[in-house]
C-alpha positions as CSV (number, residue, x, y, z in Angstrom):
1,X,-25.7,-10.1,44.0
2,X,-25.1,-12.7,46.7
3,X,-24.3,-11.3,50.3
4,X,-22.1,-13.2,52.7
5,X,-21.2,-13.6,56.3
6,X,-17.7,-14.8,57.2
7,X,-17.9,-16.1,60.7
8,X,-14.6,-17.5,62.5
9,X,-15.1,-19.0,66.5
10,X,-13.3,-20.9,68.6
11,X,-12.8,-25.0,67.4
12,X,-13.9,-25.7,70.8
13,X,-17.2,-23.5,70.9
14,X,-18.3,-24.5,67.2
15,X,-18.5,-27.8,68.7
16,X,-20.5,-26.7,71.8
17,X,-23.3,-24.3,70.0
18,X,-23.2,-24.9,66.2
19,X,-24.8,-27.5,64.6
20,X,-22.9,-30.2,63.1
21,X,-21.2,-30.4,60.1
22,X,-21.3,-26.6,59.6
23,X,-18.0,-24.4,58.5
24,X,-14.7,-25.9,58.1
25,X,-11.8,-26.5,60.7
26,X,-8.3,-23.5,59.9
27,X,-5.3,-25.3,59.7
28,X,-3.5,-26.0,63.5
29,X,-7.3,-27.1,64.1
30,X,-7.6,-24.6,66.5
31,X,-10.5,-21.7,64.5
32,X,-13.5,-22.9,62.5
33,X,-14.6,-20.7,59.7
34,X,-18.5,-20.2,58.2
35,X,-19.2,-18.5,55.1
36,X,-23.6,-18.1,55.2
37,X,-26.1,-16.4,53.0
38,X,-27.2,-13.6,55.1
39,X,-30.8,-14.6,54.0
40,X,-30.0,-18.1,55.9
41,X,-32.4,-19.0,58.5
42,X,-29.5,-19.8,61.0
43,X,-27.9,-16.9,60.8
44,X,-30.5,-15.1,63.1
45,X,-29.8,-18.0,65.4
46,X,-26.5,-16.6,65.9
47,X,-27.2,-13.8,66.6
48,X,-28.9,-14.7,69.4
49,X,-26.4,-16.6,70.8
50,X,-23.4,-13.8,70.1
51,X,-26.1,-11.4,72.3
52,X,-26.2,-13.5,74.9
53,X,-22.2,-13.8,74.8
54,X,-22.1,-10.3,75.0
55,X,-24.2,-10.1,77.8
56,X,-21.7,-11.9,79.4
57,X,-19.3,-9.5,78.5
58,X,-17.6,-12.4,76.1
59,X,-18.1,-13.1,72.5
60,X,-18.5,-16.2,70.6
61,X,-17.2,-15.1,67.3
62,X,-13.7,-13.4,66.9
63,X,-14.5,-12.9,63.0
64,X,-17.8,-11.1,61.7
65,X,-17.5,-9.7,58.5
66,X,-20.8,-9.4,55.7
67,X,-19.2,-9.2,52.0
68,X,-21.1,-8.3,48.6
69,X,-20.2,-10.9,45.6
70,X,-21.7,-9.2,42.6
71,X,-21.7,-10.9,39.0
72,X,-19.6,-9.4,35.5
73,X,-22.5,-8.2,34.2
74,X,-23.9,-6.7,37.3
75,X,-21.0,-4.7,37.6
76,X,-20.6,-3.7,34.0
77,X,-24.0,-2.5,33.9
78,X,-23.0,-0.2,37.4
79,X,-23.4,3.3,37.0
80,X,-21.1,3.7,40.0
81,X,-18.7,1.5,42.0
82,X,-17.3,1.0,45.6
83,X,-13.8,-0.6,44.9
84,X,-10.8,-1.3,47.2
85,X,-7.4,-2.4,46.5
86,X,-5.6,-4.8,49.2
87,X,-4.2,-6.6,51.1
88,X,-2.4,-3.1,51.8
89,X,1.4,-2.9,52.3
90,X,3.7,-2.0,55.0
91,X,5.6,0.4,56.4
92,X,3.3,3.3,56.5
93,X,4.6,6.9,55.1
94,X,5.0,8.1,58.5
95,X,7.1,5.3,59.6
96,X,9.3,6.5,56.8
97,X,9.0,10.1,57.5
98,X,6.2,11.5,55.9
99,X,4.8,14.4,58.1
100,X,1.4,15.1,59.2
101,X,0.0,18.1,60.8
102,X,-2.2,16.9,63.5
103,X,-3.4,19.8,64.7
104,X,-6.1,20.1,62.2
105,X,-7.2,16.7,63.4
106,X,-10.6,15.9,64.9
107,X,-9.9,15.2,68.5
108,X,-13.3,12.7,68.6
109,X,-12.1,10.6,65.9
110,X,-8.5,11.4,64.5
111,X,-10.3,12.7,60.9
112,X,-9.1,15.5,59.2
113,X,-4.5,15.4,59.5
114,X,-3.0,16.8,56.9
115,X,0.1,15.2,54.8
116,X,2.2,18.5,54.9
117,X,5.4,17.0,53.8
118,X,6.0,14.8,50.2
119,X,5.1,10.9,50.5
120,X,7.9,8.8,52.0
121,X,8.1,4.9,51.3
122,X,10.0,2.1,52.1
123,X,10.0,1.7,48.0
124,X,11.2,-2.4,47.7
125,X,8.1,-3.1,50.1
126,X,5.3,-1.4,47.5
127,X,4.0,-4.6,45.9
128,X,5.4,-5.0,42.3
129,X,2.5,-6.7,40.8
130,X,0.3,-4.2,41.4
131,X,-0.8,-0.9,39.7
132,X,-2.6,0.3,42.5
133,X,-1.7,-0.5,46.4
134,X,-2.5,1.2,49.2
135,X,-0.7,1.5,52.6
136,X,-1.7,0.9,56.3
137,X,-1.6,4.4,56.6
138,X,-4.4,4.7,54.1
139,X,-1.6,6.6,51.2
140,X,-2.5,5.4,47.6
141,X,0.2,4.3,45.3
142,X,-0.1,4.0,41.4
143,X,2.3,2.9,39.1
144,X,3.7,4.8,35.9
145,X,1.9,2.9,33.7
146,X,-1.4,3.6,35.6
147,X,-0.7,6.9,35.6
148,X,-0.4,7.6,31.6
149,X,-3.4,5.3,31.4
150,X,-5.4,7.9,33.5
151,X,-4.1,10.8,31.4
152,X,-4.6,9.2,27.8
153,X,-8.1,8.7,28.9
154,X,-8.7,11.7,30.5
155,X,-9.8,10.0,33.8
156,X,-11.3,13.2,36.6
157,X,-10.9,13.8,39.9
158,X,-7.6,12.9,41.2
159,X,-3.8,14.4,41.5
160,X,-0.7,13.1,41.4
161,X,2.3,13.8,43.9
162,X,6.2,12.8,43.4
163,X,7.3,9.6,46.0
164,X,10.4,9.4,47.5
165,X,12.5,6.8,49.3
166,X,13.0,6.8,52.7
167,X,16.2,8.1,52.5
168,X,14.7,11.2,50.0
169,X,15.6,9.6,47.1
170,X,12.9,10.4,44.4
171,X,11.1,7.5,41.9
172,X,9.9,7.9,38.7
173,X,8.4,4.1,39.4
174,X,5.4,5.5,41.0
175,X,3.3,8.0,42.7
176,X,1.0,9.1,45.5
177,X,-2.8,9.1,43.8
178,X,-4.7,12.0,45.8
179,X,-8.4,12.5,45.6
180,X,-9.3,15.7,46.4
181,X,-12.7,15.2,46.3
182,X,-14.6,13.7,49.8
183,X,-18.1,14.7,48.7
184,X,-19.9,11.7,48.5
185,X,-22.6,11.2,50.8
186,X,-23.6,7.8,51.9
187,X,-27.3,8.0,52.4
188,X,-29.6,4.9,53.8
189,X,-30.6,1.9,53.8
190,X,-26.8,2.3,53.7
191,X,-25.8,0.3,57.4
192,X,-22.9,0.8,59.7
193,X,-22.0,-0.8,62.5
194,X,-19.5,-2.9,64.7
195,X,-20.6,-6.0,62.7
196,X,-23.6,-7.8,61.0
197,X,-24.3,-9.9,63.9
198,X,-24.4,-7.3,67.1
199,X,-24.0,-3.6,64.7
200,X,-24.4,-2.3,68.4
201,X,-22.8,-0.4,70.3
202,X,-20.5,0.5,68.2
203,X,-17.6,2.8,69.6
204,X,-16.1,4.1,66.2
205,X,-19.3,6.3,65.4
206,X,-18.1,10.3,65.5
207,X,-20.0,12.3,67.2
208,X,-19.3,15.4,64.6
209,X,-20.4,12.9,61.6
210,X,-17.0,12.2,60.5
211,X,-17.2,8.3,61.1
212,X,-19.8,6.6,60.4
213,X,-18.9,3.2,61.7
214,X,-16.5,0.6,62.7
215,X,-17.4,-1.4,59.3
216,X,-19.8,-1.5,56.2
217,X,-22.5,-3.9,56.7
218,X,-25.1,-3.5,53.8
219,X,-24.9,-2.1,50.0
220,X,-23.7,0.9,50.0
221,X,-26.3,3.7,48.6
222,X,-24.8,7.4,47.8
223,X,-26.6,10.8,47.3
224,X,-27.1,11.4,43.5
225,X,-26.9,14.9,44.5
226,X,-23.1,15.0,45.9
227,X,-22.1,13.4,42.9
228,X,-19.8,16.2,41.2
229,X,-19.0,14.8,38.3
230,X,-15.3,13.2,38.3
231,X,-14.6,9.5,37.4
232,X,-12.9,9.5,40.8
233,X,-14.0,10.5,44.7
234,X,-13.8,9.9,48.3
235,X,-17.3,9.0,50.3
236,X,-17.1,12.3,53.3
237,X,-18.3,9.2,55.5
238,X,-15.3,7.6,56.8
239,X,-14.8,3.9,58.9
240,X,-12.8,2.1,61.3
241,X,-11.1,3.9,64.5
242,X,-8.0,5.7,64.4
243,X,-5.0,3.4,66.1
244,X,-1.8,4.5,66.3
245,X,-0.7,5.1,62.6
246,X,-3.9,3.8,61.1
247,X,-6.4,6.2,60.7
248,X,-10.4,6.2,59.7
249,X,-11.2,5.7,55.7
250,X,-12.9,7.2,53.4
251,X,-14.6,4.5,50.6
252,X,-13.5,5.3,47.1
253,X,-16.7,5.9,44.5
254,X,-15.2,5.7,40.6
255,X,-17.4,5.5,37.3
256,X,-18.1,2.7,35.5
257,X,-15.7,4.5,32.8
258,X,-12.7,4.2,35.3
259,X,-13.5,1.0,36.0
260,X,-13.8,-0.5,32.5
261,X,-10.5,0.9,32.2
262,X,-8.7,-0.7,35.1
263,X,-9.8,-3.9,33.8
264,X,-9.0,-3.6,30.6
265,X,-5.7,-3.1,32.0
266,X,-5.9,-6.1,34.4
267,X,-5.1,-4.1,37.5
268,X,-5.0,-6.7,40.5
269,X,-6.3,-6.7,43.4
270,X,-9.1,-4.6,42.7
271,X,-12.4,-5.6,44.7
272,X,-15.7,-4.1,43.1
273,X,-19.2,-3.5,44.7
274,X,-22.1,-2.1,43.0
275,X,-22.1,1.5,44.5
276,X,-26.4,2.8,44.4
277,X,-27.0,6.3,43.4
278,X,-30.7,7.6,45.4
């Protein structure tokens, strides 16, 4: 496993506090972008410098983001996964009339709404190629052939719901994946935080444990013990900050059985990490 910091600052402040030659100038010339080891000796440099920024009430990156690049075999030889499907898709279901009841909702941290109404899409904008998308609005979309996959192979933990147009016309083209499980624990050295560099403060954290974090910044390690069994499941952690339609997210968990089957079927878009049972 090699784990990576994407780092993205200003043209002009790269040239003032970086060394030379490092990262590579965006097109318009205007952002330059780092990818580092996190082992690198310079990335602790950094992080100095983005503290002091922040003492200043500034920053000097606008981009801090650690990523996990894990090998084939690596993965293959995963008892469990963390995988994600995107770039996600747009308009969300409640832009297109899907209702939620909010009053379940945690009023720290936006957690816990409830879809009461079927899923509502704008159906041209769901991405064609795909077998598996997922919307800003955090609803999952499979396509039929997905679907029968899952069933032939007797794939666990998951439901299917009926999809309907904007308008309320129904599609027989795909449907709303639900996964009624959230049991997962996420356990440490598991690390949350605002980002790699400067993890605090970070203002996404719910007080009632709902949210862990703003972002994933470390391998993520999951209780053994809330493992229930199904190919498919929800982490009861969730990240990110609720923002007008876009709400915190749970990380999906599958077994290595699902995901030996999504790649036998060549299912794009899908983005694996090596998921630790403790």
């Amino acid at each position: 496993m090699r784990e990576l910091l994407e780092l993205r600052t200003s043209e002009e402040e790269a040239r003032q506090y970086l060394p030379p030659g490092i990262g590579k100038t965006l097109p318009m010339g205007l952002v330059r972008q780092l990818f580092l080891d996190v082992g690198d000796p310079l990335v602790e440099r950094l992080r100095s410098l983005e503290a002091e920024h922040r003492a200043r009430g500034t920053t000097l990156f606008t981009l801090c983001e650690a990523s996990r690049r894990y090998t084939s075999r690596e993965l293959l030889a995963a008892e469990f996964l963390k995988v994600e499907f995107w770039p996600f898709f747009q308009p969300t279901g409640e832009e297109c009339g899907t209702e939620y009841d909010e009053s379940t909702a945690s009023p720290c941290c936006g957690v816990g709404a409830r879809q009461v109404s079927p899923l509502r899409l704008e159906l041209r904008r769901i991405p064609r190629s795909r077998d598996i998308a997922l919307s800003m609005g955090g609803e999952y979309v499979i396509s039929q052939r997905l679907a029968r996959a899952l069933e032939q192979h007797r794939i666990t933990g998951y439901q299917l719901q009926p999809i309907f147009s904007k308008g309320g016309r129904p599609t027989e083209d795909w449907f709303q994946l639900i996964l009624p499980s959230d049991c997962v624990e996420m356990v440490p050295p598991t690390r949350f935080g605002s980002d790699y560099l400067a993890p605090e403060p970070d203002s996404s954290r719910c007080p009632q444990g709902h949210v862990a974090g703003h972002q994933l910044i470390s391998p993520v390690h999951i209780s053994r013990d809330s493992l229930n069994g199904n190919d498919w499941a929800f982490t009861r952690q969730r990240l990110g900050l609720r923002m007008g339609l876009i709400r915190p997210y749970p990380l999906m968990i599958i077994s290595q059985r699902l995901y030996r089957l999504l790649k036998e079927m060549k299912v794009r878009n899908l983005h694996a990490e090596v998921a630790h049972p403790v």
